[in-house]
C-alpha beads as a LAMMPS data file, in Angstrom:
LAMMPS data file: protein, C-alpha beads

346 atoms
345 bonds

1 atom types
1 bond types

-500.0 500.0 xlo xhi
-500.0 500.0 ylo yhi
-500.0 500.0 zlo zhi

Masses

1 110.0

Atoms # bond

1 1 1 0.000 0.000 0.000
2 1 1 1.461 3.692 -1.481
3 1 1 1.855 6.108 1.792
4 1 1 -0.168 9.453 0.963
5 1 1 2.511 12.158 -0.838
6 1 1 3.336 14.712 2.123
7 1 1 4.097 18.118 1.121
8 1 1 7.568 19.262 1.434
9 1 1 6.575 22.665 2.973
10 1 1 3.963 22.668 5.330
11 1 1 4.137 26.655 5.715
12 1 1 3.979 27.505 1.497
13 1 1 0.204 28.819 0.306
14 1 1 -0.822 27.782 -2.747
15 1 1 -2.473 30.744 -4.730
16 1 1 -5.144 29.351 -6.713
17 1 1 -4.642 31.226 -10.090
18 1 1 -7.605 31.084 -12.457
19 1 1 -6.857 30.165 -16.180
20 1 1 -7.018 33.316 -18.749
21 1 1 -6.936 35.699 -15.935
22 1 1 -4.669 38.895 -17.025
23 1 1 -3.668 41.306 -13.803
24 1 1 -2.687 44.393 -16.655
25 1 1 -5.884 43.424 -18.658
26 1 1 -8.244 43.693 -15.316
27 1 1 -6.418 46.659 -14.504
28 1 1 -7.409 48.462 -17.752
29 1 1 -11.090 47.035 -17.328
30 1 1 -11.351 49.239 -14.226
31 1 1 -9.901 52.267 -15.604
32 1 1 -12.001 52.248 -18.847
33 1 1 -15.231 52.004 -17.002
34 1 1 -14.196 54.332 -13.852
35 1 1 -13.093 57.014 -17.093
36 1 1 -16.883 56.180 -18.723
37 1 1 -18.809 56.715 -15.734
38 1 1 -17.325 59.748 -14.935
39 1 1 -18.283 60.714 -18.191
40 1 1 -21.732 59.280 -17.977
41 1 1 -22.590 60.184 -14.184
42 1 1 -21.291 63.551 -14.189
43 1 1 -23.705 65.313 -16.302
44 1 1 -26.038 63.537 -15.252
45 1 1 -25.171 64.594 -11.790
46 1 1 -25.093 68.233 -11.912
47 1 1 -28.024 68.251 -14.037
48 1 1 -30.281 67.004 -10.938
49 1 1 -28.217 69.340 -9.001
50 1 1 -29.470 72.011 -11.168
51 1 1 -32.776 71.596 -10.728
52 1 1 -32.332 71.716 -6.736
53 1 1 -30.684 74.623 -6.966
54 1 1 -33.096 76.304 -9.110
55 1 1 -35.954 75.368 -7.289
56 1 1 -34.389 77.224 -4.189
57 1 1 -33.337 73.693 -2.282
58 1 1 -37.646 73.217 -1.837
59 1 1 -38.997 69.914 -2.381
60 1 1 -42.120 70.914 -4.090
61 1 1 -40.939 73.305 -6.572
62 1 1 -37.926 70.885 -7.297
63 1 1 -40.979 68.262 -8.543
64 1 1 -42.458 70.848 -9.941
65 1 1 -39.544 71.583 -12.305
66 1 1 -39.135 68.283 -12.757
67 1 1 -42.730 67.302 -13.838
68 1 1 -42.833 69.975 -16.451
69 1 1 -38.576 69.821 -17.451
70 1 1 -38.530 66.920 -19.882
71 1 1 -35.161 65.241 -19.880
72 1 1 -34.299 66.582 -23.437
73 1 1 -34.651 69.960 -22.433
74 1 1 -32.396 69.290 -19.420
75 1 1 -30.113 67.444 -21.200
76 1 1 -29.893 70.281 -23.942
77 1 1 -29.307 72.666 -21.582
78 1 1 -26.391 71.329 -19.675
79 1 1 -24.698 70.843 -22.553
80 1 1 -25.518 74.380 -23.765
81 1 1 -24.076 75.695 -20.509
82 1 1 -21.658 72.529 -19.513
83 1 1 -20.329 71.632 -22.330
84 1 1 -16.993 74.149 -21.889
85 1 1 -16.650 72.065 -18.318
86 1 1 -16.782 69.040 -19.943
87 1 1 -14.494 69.795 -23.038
88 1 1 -12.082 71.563 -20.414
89 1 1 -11.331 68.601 -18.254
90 1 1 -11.096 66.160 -21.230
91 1 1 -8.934 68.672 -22.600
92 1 1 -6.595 68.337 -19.552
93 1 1 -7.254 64.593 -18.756
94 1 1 -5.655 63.656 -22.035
95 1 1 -2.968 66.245 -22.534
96 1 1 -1.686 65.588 -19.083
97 1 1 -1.919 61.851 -19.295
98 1 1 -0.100 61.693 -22.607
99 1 1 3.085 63.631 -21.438
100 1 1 3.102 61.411 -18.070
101 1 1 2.456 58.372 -20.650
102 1 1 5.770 59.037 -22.807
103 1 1 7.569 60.004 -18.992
104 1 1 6.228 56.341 -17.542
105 1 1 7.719 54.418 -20.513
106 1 1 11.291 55.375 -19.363
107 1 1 10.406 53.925 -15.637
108 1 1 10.408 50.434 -14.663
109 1 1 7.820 48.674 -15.730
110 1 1 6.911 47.552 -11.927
111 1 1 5.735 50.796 -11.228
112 1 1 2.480 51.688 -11.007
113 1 1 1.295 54.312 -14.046
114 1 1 -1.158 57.272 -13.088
115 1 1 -4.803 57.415 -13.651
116 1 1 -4.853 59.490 -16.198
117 1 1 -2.211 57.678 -18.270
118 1 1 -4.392 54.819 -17.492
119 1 1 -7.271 56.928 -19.132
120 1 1 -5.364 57.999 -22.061
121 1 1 -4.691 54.665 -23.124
122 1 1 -7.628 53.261 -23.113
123 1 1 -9.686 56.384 -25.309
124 1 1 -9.670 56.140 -28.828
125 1 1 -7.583 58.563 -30.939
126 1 1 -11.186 59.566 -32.626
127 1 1 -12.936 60.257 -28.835
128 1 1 -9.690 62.776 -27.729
129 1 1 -10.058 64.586 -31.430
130 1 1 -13.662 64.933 -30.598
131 1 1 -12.958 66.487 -27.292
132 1 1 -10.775 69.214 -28.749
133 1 1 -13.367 69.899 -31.648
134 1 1 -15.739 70.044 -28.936
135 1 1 -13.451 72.585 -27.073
136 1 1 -13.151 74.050 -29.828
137 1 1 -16.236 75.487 -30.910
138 1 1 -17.595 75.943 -27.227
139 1 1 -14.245 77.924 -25.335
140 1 1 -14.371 81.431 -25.404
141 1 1 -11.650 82.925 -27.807
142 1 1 -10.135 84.457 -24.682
143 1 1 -8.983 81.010 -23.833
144 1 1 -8.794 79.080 -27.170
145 1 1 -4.750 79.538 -27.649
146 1 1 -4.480 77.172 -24.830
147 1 1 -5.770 74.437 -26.719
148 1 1 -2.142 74.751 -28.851
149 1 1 0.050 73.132 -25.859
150 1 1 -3.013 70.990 -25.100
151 1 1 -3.311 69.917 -28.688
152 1 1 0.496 69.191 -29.331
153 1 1 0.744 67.781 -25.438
154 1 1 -2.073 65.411 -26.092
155 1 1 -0.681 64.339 -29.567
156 1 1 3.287 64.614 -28.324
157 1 1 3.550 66.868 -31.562
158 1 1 7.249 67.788 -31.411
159 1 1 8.903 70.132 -33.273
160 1 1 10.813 67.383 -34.542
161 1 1 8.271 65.850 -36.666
162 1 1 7.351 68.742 -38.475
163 1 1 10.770 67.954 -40.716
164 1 1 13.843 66.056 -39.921
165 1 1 16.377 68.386 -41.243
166 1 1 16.483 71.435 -38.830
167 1 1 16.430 74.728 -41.205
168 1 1 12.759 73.710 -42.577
169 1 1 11.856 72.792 -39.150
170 1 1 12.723 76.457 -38.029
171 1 1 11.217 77.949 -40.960
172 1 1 7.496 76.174 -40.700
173 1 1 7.821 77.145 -36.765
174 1 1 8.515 80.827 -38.049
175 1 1 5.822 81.214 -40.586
176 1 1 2.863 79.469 -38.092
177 1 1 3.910 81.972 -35.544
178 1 1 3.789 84.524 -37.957
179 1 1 0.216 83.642 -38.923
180 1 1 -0.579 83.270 -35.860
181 1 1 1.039 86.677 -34.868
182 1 1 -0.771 88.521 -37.962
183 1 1 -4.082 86.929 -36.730
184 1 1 -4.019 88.567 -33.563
185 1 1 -1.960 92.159 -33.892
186 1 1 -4.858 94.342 -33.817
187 1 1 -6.383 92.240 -30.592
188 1 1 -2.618 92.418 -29.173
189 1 1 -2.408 96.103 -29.510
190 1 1 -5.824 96.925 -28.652
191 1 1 -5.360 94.708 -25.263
192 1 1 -1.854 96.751 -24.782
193 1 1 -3.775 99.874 -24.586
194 1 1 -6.405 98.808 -22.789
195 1 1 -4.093 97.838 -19.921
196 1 1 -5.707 94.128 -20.579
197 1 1 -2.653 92.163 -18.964
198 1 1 -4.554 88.915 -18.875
199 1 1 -5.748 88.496 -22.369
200 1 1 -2.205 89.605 -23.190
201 1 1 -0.714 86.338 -20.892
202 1 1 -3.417 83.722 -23.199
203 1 1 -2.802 85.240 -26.293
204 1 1 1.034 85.180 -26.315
205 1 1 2.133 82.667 -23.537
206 1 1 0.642 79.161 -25.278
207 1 1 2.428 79.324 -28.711
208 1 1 5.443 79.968 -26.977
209 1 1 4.515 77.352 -24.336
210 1 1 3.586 74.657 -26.902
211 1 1 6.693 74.367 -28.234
212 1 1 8.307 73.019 -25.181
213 1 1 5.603 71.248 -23.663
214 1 1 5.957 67.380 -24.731
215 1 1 7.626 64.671 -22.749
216 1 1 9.424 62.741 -21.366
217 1 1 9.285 64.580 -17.330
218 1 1 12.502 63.609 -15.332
219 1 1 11.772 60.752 -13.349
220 1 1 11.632 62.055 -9.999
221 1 1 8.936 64.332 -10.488
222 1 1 6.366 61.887 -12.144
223 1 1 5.066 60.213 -9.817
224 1 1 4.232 64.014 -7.284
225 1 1 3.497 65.271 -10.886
226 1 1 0.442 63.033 -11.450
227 1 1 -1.014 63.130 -8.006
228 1 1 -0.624 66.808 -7.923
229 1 1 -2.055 67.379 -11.557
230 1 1 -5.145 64.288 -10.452
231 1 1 -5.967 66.496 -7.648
232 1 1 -5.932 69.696 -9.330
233 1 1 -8.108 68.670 -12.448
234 1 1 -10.367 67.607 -9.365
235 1 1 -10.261 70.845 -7.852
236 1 1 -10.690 72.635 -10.866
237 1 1 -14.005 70.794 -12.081
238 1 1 -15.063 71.436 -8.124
239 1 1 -14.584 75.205 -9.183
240 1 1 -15.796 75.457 -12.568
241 1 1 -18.771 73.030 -11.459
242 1 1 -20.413 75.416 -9.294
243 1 1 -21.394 78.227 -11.796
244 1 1 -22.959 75.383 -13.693
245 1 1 -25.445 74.010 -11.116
246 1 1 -26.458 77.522 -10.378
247 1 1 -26.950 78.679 -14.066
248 1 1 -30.890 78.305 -14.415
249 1 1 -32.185 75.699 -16.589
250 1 1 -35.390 78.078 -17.745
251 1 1 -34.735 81.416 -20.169
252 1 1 -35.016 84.519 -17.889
253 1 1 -38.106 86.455 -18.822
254 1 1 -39.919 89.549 -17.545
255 1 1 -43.982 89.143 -17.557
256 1 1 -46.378 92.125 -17.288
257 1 1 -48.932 91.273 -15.794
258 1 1 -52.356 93.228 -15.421
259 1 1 -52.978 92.808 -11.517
260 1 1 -56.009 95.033 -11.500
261 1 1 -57.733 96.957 -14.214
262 1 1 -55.522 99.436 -15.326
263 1 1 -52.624 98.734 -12.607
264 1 1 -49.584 96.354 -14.465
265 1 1 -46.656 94.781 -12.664
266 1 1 -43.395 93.489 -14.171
267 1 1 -42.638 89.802 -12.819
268 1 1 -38.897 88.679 -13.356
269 1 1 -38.642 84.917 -13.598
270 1 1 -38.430 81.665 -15.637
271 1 1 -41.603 80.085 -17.139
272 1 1 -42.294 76.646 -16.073
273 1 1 -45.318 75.873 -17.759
274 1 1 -48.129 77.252 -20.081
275 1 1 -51.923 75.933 -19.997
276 1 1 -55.396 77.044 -20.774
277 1 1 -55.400 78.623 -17.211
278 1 1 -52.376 79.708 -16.082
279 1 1 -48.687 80.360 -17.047
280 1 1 -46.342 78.666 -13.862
281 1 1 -43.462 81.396 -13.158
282 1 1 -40.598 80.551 -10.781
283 1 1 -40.042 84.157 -9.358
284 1 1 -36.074 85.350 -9.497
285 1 1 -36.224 85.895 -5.534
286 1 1 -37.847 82.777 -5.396
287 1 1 -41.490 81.172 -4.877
288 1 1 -43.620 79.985 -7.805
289 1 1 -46.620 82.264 -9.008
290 1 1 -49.530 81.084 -10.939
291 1 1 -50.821 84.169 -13.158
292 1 1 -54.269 83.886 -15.107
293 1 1 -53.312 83.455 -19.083
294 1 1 -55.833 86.458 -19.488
295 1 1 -53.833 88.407 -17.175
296 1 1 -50.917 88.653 -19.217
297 1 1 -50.215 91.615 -21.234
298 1 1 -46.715 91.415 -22.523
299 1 1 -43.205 89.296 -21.928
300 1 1 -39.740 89.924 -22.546
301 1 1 -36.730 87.279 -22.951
302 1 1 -33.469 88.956 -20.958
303 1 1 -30.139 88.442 -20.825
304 1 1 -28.148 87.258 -17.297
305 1 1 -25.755 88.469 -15.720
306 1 1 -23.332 86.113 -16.518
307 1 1 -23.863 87.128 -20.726
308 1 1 -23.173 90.700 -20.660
309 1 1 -19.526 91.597 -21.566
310 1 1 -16.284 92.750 -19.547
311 1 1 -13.979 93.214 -22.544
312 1 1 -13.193 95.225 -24.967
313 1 1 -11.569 93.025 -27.147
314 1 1 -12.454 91.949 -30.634
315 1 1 -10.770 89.539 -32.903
316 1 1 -11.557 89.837 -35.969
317 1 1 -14.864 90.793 -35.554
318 1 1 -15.913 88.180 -32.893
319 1 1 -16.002 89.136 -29.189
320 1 1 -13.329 87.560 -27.001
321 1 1 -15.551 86.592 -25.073
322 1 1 -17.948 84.697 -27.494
323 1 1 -17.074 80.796 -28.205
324 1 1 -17.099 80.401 -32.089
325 1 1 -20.573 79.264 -32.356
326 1 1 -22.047 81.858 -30.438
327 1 1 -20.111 84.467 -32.825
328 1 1 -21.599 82.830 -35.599
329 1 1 -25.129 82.850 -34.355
330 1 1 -24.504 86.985 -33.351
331 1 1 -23.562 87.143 -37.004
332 1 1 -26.881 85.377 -38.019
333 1 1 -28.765 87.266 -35.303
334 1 1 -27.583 90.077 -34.430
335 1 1 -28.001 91.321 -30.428
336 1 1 -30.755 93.810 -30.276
337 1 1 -30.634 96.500 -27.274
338 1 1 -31.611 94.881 -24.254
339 1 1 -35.058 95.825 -23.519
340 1 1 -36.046 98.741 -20.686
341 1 1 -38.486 95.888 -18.462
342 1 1 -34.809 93.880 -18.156
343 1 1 -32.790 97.093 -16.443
344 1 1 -35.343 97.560 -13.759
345 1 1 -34.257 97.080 -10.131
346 1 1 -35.127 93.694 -9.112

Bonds

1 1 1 2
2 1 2 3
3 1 3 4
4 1 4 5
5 1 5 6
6 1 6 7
7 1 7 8
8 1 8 9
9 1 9 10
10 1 10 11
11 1 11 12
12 1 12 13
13 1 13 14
14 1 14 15
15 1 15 16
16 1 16 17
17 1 17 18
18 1 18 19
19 1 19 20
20 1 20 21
21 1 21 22
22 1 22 23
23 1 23 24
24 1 24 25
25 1 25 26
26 1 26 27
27 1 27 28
28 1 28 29
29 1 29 30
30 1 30 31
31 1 31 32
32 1 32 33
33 1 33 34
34 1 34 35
35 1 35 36
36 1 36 37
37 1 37 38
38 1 38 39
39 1 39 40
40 1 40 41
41 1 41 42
42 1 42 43
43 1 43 44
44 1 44 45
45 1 45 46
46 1 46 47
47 1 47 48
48 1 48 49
49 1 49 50
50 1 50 51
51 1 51 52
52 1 52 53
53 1 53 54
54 1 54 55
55 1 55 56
56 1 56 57
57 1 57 58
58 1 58 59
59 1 59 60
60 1 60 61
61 1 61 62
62 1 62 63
63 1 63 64
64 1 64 65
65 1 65 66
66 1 66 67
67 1 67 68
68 1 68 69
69 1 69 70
70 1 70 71
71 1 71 72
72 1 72 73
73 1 73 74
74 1 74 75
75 1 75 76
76 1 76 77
77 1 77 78
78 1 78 79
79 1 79 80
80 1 80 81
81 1 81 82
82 1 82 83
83 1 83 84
84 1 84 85
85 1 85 86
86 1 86 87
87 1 87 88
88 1 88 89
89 1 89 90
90 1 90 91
91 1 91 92
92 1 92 93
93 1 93 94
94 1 94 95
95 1 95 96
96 1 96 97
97 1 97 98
98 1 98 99
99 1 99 100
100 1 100 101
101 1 101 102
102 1 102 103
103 1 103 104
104 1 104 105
105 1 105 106
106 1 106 107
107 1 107 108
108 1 108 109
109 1 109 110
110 1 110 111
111 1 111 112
112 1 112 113
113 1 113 114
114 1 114 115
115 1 115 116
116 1 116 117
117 1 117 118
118 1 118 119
119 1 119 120
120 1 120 121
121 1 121 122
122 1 122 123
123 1 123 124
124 1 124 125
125 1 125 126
126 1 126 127
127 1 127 128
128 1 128 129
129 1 129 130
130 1 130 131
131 1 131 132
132 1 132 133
133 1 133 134
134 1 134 135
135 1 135 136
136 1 136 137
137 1 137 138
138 1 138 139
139 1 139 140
140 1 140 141
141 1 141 142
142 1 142 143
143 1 143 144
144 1 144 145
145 1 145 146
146 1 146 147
147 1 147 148
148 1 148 149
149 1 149 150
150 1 150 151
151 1 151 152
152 1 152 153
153 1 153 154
154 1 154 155
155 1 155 156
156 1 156 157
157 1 157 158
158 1 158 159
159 1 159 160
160 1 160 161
161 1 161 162
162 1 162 163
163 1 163 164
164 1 164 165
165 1 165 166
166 1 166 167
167 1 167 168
168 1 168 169
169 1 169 170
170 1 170 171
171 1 171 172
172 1 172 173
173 1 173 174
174 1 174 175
175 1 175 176
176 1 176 177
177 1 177 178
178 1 178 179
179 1 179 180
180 1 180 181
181 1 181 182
182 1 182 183
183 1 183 184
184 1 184 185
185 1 185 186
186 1 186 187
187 1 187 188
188 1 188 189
189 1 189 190
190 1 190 191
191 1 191 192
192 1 192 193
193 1 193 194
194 1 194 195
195 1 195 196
196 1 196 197
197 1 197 198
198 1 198 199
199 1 199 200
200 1 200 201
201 1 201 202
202 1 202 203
203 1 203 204
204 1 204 205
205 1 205 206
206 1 206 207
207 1 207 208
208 1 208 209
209 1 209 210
210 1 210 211
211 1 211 212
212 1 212 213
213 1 213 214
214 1 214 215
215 1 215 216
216 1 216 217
217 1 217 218
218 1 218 219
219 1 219 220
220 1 220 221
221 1 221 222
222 1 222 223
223 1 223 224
224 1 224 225
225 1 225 226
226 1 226 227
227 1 227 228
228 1 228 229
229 1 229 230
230 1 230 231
231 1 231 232
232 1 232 233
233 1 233 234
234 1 234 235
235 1 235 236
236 1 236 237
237 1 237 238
238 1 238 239
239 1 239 240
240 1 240 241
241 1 241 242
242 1 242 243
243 1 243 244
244 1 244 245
245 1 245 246
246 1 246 247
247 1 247 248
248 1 248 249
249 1 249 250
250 1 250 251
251 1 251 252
252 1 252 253
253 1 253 254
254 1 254 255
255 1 255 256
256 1 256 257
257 1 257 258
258 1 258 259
259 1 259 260
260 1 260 261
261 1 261 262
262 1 262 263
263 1 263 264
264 1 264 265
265 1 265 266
266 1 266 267
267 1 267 268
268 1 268 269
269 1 269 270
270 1 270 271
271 1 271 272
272 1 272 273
273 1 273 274
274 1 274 275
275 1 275 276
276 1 276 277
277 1 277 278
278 1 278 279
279 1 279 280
280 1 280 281
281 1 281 282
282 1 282 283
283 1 283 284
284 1 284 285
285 1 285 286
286 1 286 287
287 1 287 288
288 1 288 289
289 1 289 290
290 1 290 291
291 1 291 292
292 1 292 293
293 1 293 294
294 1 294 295
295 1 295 296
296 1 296 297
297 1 297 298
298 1 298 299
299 1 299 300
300 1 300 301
301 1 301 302
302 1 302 303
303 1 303 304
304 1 304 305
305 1 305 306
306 1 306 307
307 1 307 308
308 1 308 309
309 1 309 310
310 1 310 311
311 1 311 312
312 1 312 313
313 1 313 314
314 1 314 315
315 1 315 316
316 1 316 317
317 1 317 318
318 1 318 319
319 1 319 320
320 1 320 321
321 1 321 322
322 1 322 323
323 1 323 324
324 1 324 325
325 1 325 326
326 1 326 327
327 1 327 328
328 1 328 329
329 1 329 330
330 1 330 331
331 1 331 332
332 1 332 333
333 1 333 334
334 1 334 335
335 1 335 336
336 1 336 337
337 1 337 338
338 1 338 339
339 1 339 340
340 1 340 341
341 1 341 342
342 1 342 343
343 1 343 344
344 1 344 345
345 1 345 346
């Protein structure tokens, strides 16, 4: 009779490892859908948030809103308000993570890569293009040179691969900053007059900034780098997140309303709702208010606060302060005067 095989180390665990299972392939399974429902969850998020906030943090008028706010209409208007928060931190996500990316490859390959490198390279060349188009057409032209360093960070665009010999190389550099340059004198010297330091900083810094701003890092500041940068894209969307909740999902409008024969009021608020009866106003200083259809006598759409301009500064013939598809709609439509009912004291 065979004696039963005794193990030759009693103390040794025996990992059970399951067949086809990939560490580095489970790995990127979390990251891609952490990096999807961020981009999922978040707007759907803030646009719950919105309606909260609208509704002055009271239960009743938030159903209210949301009774009568279909989801198209929300989701249309967070992306006609959100969609520069959105682009922005794709924008960074990608531009950072590809210069940590091309920094990583010259570590060991034991250490651990950041999240956003993780990120990076699991979206699809097509997905980051979109996100600068997107940024593109929805920034404010104060801001759009920063998409340059972002742009060439994202894609590691090196002056090198413009030409490998280096006198074309310094001449196609040249003439794009000269184009660049002849784009933007008069908005350069009209910003020099005005004293307008800041738009001087975003219209010259990035060119300069984008030609120095691909990989590799050194390797002791990589690893601070990312958790610094993670933290600070956090922070940032934090920041640029709150302006967002609070920007009202309803057009501002002023109603005049015939209280008593011959005696009219102005009500400043949003419209929630329109029926044989009644038209449903959510008052600016809050409260809802149901006024009789036959009451009304006239209504006004008005700007915000947040629309009305601080610059000066035109480039050639758009607003600095207009993304490009709002200067093409002004070009379509033209701004009228705002009306008198909208400059009364609220």
């Amino acid at each position: 009779m065979t004696a039963p095989a005794v193990p030759q180390d009693l103390g040794a665990t025996t990992v059970p490892v399951r067949d086809g299972w990939d560490p580095a392939v489970e790995r990127r399974t979390r990251a891609s859908q952490s990096f999807w429902t961020a981009v999922v969850g978040v707007p759907a998020i803030f646009s719950v948030l919105r309606l909260g906030v609208e509704a002055g943090g009271e239960l009743q008028t938030t159903l209210l809103l949301v009774a009568n706010v279909g989801p198209v209409n929300l989701l249309a208007g967070f992306l006609t308000t959100a969609a520069r928060l959105l682009s922005t931190s794709l924008v960074a996500v990608f531009a950072l993570g590809a210069v940590l990316r091309v920094s990583v490859e010259r570590m060991p390959p034991t250490v651990r890569r950041p999240l956003f490198v993780r990120w990076a390279d699991l979206t699809p060349a097509w997905f980051v293009l979109s996100s600068f188009l997107l940024a593109l057409v929805t920034w404010q032209l104060l801001y759009l040179p920063l998409l340059l360093p972002a742009f060439v960070a994202a894609f590691q665009l090196t002056p090198a691969r413009l030409h490998e010999h280096p006198v074309p190389r310094t001449l196609i550099v040249v003439t794009l900053l000269a184009g660049y340059g002849w784009l933007l004198a008069p908005t350069l010297l009209d910003a020099w007059q005005q004293r307008e330091l800041l738009a001087l900083v975003l219209f010259v810094a990035p060119p300069l900034l984008a030609l120095a701003v691909t990989g590799p890092l050194p390797g002791a500041v990589i690893r601070p780098l990312a958790s610094v940068t993670e933290a600070a894209v956090l922070a940032m969307l934090v920041w640029a997140a709150l302006p967002v909740i609070t920007t009202p999902v309803l057009p501002l409008t002023v109603t005049t309303v015939e209280s008593s024969p011959g005696v009219t009021e102005d009500v400043r608020g949003h419209v929630v709702t329109v029926d044989d009866v009644n038209m449903v106003l959510l008052q600016e200083r809050g409260g809802v208010r149901y006024v009789p259809v036959d009451d009304v006598r006239a209504q006004v759409l008005c700007p915000s606060e947040e629309e009305l301009p601080r610059h000066r500064l035109r480039i050639r013939d758009y607003h600095v302060e207009d993304s490009l598809l709002e200067g093409l709609g002004r070009r379509v439509r033209p701004v009228h005067r705002t009306d008198a009912a909208c400059r009364t004291p609220r």
